[in-house]
N, C-alpha and C positions, 0 to 999 in steps of 0.2 A: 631331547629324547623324542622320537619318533615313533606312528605309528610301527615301523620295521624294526625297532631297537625293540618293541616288545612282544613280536611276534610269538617266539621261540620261549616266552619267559610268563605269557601267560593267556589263561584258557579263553577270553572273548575279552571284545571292548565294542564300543561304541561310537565311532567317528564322525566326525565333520565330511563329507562326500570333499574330493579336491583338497582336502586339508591333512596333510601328514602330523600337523601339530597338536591340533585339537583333538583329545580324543575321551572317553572318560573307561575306567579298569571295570568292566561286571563281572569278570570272573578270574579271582586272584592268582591261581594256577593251574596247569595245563587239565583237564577235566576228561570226561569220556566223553562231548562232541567231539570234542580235535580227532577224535583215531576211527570214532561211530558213525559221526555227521548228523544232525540234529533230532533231537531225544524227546520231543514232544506226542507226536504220535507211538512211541513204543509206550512211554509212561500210560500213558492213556489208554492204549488198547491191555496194559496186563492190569493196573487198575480198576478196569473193566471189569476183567476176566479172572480177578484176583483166587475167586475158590477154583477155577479149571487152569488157573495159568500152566500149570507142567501139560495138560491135555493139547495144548493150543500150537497151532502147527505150526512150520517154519517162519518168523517173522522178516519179513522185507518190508518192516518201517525204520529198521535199521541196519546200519553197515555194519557187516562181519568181513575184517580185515581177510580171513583163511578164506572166504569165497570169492574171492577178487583173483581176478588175473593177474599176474605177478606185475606187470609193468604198474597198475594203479593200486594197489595193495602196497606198495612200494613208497608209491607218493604220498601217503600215509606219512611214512616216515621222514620221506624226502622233502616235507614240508620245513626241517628243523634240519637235518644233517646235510641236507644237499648245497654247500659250502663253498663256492670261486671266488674268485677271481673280484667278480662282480656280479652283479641279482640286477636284470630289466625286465620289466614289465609289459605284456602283452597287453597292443596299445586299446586302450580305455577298459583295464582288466586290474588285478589287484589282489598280490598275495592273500590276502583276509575274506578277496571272495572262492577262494577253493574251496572244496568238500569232499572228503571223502567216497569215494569212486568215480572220481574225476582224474583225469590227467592235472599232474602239475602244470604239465609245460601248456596247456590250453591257459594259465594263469601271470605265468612269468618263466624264465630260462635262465640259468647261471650259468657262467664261461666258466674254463680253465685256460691254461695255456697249453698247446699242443705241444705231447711231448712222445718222447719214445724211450724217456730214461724210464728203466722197471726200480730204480732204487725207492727207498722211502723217505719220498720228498712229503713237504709240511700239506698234505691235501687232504680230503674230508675222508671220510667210511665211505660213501656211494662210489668216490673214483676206485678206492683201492677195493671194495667188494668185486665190481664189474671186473676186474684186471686178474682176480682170483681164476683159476680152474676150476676150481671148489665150485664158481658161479656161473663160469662159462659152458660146462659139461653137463649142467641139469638144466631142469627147467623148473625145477621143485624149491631149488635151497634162495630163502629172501631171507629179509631181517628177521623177520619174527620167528625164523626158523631155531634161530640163535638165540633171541632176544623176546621173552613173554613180560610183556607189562602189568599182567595179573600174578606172576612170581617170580619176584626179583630175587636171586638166591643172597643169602646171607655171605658172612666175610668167611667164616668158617666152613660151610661146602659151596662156595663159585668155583674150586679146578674140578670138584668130581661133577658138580650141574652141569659146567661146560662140554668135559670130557664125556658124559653120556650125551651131547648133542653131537659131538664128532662119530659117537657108535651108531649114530643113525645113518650113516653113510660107511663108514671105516670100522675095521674089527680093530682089537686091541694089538693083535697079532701083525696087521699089514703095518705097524712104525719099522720102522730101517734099521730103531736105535734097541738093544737089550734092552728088558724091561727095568733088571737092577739098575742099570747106566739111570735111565730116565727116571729112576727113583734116585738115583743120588747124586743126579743134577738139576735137577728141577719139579721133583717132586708129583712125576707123572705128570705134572701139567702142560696138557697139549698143547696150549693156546702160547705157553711158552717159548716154545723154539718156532709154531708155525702162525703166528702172528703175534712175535715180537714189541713189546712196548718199548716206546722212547720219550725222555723227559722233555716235557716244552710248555714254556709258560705264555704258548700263544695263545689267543683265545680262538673259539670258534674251529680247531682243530682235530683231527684222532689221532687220541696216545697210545692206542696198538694200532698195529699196522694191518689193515683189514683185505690185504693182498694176502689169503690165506695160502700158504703153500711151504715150499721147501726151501728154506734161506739159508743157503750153504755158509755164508761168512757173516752169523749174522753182526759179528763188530763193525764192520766194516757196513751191517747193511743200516748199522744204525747212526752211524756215524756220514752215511752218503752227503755228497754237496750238494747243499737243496739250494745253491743261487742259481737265477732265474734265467735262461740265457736268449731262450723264443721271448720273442714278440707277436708272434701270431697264436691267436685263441680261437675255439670252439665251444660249441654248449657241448655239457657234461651229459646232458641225457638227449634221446634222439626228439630234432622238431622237423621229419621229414612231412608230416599231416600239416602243420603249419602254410597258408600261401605264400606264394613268390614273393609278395610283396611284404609280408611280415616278416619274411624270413633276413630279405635285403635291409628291410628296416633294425630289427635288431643286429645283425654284420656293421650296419655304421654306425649305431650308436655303442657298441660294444667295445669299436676301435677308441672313439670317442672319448667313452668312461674310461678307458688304459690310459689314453697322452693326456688327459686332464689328472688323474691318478701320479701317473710316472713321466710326467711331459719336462722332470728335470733332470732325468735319464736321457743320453742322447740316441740311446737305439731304439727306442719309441717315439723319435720326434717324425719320421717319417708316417705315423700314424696320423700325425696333425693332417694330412696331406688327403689321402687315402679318407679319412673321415668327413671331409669341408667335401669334398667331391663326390662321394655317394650321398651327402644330406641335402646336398644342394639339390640334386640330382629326384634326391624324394621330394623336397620342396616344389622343384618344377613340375612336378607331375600332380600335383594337388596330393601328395598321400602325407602331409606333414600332420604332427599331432602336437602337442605342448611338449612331449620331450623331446622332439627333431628343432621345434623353434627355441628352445633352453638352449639345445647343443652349438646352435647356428651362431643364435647371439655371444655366446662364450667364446667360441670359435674367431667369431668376424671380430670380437674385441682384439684378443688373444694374436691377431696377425694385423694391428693396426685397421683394420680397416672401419673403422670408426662410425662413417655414416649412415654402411649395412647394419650395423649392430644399431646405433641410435633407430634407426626406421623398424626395424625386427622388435626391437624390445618396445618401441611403439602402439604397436601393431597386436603385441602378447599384453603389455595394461590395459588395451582398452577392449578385447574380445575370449581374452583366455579366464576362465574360474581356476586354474590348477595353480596351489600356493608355491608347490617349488618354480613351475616354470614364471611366476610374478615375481619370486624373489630373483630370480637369474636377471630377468628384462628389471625389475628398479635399481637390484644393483648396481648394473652396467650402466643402466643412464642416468643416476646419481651423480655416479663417479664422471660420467662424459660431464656433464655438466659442473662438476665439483673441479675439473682440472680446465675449461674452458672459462673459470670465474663466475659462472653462470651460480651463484651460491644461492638466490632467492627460488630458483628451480630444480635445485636440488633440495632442499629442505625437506619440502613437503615428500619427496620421495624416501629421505632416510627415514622420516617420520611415521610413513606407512610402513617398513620395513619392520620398526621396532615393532608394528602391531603383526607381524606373520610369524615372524619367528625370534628367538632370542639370540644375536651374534655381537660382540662385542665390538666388531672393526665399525659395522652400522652404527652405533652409538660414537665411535670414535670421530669417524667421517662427521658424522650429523656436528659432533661439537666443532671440527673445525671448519663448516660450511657457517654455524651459526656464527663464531667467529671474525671468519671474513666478511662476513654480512651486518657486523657493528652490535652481536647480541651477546653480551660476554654472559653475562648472567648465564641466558640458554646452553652456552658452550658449555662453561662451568659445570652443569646438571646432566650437560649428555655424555662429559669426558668422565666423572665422575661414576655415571650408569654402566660407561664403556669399563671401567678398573672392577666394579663391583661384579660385573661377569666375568673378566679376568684378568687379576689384578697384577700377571706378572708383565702387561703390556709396557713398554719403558717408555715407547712413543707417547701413550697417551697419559704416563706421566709428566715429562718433559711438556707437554701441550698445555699441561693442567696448569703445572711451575709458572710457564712462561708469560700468561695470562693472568 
């Protein structure tokens, strides 16, 4: 579990700078900073002012989502729903350092794959609200338009809540469909025929389809073939304010995260290609950062090329603080070392690995580098660490037996 696995899941933490692992939980779920941005100076000034607090004027010690510009009022919510492909990081930046009235994307950018199919393929609310008419023809209608987090309607009135949120654009009058028909097929519920639910037990998904509009067939539109067939992707929200050089930096590491993702797909192997070539390309110019040298050394492993990778992952244990790009560079030069017989210089590498994060193949390796290195005992303890994190490994059963 990572700082990113509990972003969405709760209201603050406390981390290690550089360390995705460490981190400790201060606030057990999602709170009024996440949507306000930090609540010290308001507490304080109506505390203050507690007998005039109604007298006291407009407060801007706090965010009010409704007076935001729709693009950052947005990122509000786009902090939890804004859903690809993949989530990179604007380099030496950090989901957890946003704040409301901020641009997301000045923090980090998530891809999709570029597509031009309008069916209802498995993608977040932000892709299918933007693709709405509903969203494209105002400049008025966001989330919160729809969606109040100070009243959440009950199971009993959410079609008539919802449907008085449609009459603030729409008369009852302008549906296509009779109003008896719409009573006795769905119950007057708008949100029924025009943003259609579909069952999926994926995670991190929307089960209505937030492409608000007119779905002539909706069987058919629920039913659409959501396999994947591009290989090329973009960011889901606009990083034209972004530099040229952040913008090329994230384009290759984006390709990157895809063929390391789906690199046993063969229509993303030419991603391998395209990616080695514009990171190289950052690396020569000096604009490399901890996730361009992660990607390089995975990469130069990944095509044999052995030496770049050992000299790269070098180079990242002995000058980088960032714990993923040190577990990328020890694992790779464990393993150089662990298949060259080199077992007394890989050791200490699996060893440190066990202290950055918890992976069972780490433990695995380490037992059979201790092994060849005449230390059964050690093997014994590390293959043993290796099952307890996941015990349905059969290798490092078989490892365990054979010893």
């Amino acid at each position: 579990v990572t700082v990113g696995c509990v972003f969405c899941h709760v209201g603050s933490i406390k981390h290690t700078k550089h360390d995705p692992y460490k981190f400790e939980i201060l606030e057990a779920t999602i709170g009024c900073e996440r949507c306000h941005g930090p609540g010290e100076l308001h507490a304080k000034r109506h505390r203050e002012n507690a007998t005039i607090a109604a007298d006291l004027s407009p407060d801007d010690t706090i965010v009010n989502p409704k007076a935001l510009s729709r693009e950052v009022s947005e990122a509000i919510c786009q902090q939890c729903h804004c859903q690809g492909i993949n989530e990179l990081k604007i380099a030496g930046k950090d989901s957890w350092d946003f704040r409301p009235g901020l641009r997301l994307t000045d923090f980090r950018v998530d891809y999709r794959f570029r597509t031009t199919d309008d069916a209802m393929s498995l993608v977040g609310h932000v892709e299918q609200l933007h693709r709405s008419q509903c969203y494209t023809q105002t400049e008025t209608l966001t989330c919160i338009t729809c969606h109040d987090p100070h009243d959440v309607p009950t199971a009993e009135n959410k079609v008539a809540y919802h449907r008085n949120k449609c009459f603030q654009c729409h008369s009852d009058d302008a549906c296509g469909e009779p109003h008896e028909q719409r009573l006795a097929t769905n119950g007057n519920d708008c949100a029924n025929c025009h943003m259609p639910r579909r069952d999926t037990d994926v995670a991190h998904f929307a089960l209505s389809n937030h492409q608000i509009g007119i779905h002539a067939n909706k069987k058919q539109q629920l039913e659409a073939d959501t396999e994947q067939t591009s290989t090329e992707v973009e960011p889901i929200l606009d990083i034209s304010h972004l530099s040229a050089a952040e913008r090329q930096r994230l384009s290759a590491l984006s390709k990157f995260e895809l063929y390391r993702r789906r690199g046993g797909d063969a229509k993303f192997a030419e991603l391998m290609v395209q990616a080695t070539a514009e990171l190289i390309q950052i690396k020569q110019t000096g604009n490399a950062d901890a996730d361009v040298d992660a990607a390089l050394i995975w990469l130069a492993r990944e095509q044999g090329a052995l030496p770049i990778a050992e000299d790269l992952a070098k180079e990242v244990l002995s000058t980088e603080a960032d714990t993923d790009a040190r577990i990328v560079a020890a694992h790779t030069l464990a393993r150089i070392y662990l298949d060259r017989g080199e077992n007394s210089k890989a050791i200490p590498l699996y060893q440190s690995l066990q202290q950055l994060h918890v992976d069972a193949s780490d433990s695995y390796f380490l037992g059979l580098a201790e092994q060849n290195n005449g230390n059964s005992e050690n093997a014994i303890k590390a293959l043993k660490r290796s099952l307890e994190i996941d015990p349905s490994q059969v290798s490092a059963r078989r490892a365990l037996q054979a010893i």
